[in-house]
C-alpha positions as CSV (number, residue, x, y, z in Angstrom):
1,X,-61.6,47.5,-76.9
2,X,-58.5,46.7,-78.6
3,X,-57.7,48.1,-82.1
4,X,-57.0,44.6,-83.0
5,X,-60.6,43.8,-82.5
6,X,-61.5,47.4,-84.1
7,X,-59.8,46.2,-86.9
8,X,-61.3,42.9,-87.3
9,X,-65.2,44.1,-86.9
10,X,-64.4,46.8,-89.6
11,X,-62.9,44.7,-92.0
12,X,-65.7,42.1,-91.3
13,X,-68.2,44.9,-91.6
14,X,-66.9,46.3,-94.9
15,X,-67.0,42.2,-96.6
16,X,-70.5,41.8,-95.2
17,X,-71.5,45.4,-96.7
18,X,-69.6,44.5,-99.7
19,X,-71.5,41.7,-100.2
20,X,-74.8,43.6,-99.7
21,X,-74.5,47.3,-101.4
22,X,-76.4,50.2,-99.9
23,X,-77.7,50.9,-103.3
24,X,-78.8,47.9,-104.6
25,X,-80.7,46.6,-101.3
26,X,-84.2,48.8,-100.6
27,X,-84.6,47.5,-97.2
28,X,-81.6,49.4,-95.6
29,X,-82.8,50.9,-92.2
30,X,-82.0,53.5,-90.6
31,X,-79.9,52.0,-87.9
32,X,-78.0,49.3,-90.2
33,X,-76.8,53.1,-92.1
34,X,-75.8,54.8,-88.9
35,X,-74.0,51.7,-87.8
36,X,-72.4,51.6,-91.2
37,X,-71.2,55.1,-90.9
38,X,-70.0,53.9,-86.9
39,X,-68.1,51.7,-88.6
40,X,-65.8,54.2,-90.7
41,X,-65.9,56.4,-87.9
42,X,-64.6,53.1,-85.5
43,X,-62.2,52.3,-88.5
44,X,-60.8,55.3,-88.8
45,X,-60.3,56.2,-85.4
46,X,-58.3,52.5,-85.1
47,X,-56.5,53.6,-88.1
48,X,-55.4,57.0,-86.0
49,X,-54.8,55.0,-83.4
50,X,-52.8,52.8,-85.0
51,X,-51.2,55.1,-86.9
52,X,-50.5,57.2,-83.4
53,X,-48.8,53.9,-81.9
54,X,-46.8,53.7,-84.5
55,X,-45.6,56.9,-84.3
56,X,-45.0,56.7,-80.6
57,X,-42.9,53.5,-81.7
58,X,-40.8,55.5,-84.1
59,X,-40.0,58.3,-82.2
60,X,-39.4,55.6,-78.9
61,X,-37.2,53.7,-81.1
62,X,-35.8,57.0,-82.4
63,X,-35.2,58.3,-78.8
64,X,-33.7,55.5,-77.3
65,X,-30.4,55.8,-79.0
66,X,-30.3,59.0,-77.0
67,X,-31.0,58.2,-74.3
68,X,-28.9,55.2,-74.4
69,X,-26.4,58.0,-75.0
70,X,-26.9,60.2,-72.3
71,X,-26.6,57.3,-69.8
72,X,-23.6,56.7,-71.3
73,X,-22.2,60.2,-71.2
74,X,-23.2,59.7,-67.5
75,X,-21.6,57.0,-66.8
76,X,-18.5,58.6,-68.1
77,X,-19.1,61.5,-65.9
78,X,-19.6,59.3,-63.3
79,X,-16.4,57.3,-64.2
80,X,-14.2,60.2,-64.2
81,X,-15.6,61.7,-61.1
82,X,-14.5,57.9,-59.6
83,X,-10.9,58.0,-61.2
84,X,-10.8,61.6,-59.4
85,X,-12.0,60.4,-56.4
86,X,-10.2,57.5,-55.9
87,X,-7.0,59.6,-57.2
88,X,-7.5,62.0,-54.0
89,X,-8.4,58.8,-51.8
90,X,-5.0,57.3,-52.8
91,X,-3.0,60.3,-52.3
92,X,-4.8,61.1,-48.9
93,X,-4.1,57.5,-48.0
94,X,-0.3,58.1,-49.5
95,X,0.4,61.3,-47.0
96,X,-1.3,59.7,-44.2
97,X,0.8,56.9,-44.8
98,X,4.0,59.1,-44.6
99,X,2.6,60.9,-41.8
100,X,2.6,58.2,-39.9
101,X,5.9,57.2,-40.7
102,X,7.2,59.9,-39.9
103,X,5.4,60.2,-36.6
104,X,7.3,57.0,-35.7
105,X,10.9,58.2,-36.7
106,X,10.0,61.4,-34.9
107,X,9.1,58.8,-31.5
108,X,12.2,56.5,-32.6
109,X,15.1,59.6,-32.5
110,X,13.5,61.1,-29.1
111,X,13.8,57.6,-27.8
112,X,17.2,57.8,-29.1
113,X,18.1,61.1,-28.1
114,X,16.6,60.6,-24.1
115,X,18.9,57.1,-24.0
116,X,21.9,60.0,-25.1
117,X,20.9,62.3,-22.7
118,X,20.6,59.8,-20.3
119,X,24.0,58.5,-20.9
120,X,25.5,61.9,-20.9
121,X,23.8,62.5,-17.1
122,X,26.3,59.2,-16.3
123,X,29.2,59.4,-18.4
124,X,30.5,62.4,-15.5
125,X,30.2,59.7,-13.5
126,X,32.3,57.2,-15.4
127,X,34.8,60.0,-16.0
128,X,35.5,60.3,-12.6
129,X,36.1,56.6,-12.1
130,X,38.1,56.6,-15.2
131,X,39.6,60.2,-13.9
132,X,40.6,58.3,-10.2
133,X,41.6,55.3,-12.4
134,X,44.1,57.2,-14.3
135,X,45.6,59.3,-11.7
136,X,45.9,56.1,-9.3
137,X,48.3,54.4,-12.1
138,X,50.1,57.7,-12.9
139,X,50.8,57.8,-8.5
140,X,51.7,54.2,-8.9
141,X,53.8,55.1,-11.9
142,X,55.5,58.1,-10.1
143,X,56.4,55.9,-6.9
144,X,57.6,53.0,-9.0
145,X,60.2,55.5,-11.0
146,X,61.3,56.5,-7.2
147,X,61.8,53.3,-6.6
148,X,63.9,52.8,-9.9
149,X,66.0,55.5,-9.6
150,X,66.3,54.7,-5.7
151,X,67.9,51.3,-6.9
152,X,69.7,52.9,-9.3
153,X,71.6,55.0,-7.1
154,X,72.0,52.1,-4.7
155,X,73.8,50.4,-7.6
156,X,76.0,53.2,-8.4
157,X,76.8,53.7,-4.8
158,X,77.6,49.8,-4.7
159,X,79.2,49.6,-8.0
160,X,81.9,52.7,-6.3
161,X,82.4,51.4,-3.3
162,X,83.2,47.8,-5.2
163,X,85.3,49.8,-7.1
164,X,87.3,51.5,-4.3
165,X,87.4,48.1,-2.5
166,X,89.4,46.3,-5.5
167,X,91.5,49.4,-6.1
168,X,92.4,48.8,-2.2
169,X,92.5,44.8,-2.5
170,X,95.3,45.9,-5.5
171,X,96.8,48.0,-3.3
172,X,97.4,45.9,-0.3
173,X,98.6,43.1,-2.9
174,X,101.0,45.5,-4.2
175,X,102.6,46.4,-1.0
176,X,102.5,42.8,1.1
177,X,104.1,41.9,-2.5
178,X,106.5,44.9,-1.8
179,X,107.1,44.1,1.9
180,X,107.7,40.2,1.1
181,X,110.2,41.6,-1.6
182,X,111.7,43.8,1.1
183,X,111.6,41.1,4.0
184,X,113.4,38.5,1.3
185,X,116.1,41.0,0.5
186,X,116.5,41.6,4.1
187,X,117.2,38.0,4.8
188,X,119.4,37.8,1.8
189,X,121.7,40.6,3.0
190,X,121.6,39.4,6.8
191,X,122.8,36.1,5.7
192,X,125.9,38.2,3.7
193,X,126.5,40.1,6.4
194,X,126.7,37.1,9.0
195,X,128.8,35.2,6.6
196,X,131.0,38.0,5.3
197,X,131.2,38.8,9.2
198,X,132.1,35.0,10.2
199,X,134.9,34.5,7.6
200,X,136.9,37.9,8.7
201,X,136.4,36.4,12.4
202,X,138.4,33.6,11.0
């Protein structure tokens, strides 16, 4: 039974015994008096009721401010222990990150550094090439300085003997130019003599 109801049939009960007082009216039985008495009994137990409600009211009214409050202290809690969370997720993802990076410059320079070593393995190679290369054109160089100074002697030895030939091509000019001299002069003076020797035969 509600304590609405309570309510009602009390307050209806107190108007009709109102109307009708215990006092006045000799018929009252026995049973209309106990009910009469039910009936403060029933209103005051809806008033207790009622009065209980409303004090659970109050104090739920009273209580949910705090616990409105506590949800919200959680939710802080549970806020912050996010923003750490995620602080530690970001740096874990930030060093795995480098890791990694690094990881692949580690693999890059010992790509690098095998492609060295492999070059150095050939480059004794290539140094010998370069090595028969260079002492090829040096021998080539050597034999074409012979050769120079070969033809440079040849010229001297050409050059002298050109030299002696002209000093004997002056030499031979001077003396057929001496001899004609001579032979001119010897024809001169036979001629003298033949006609110096005709005129004392006459």
């Amino acid at each position: 039974m509600d304590h609405l109801q309570i309510e009602h049939f009390t307050t209806a009960k107190l108007a009709s015994n109102t109307n009708k007082s215990p006092v006045d009216d000799a018929e009252l039985s026995l049973n209309e008096m106990l009910s009469y008495i039910d009936s403060f009994s029933i209103y005051n137990a809806a008033t207790e009721i009622a009065n209980n409600r409303e004090k659970q009211r109050t104090t739920q009214i009273t209580e949910l401010p705090r616990q409105k409050k506590q949800p919200r202290k959680r939710s802080e809690s549970a806020r912050r222990r996010k923003q750490k969370a995620d602080a530690a997720r970001c740096c874990y993802v930030k060093k795995r990150t480098e890791l990694l990076t690094l990881r692949g410059d580690v693999k890059k320079l010992e790509r690098y550094l095998a492609e060295l070593n492999r070059g150095l393995h050939c480059f004794p190679r290539q140094h010998t090439t370069l090595k028969r290369d260079s002492t090829s054109w040096c021998n080539q160089a050597r034999v074409e300085r012979q050769l120079r100074q070969q033809a440079e002697t040849q010229n001297l030895q050409l050059k002298a003997i050109l030299a002696r030939q002209s000093q004997f091509a002056e030499s031979t000019c001077f003396r057929m130019q001496n001899v004609a001299a001579m032979a001119v002069g010897y024809s001169c003076c036979k001629l003298v003599w033949f006609r110096n020797f005709s005129h004392i035969a006459s």
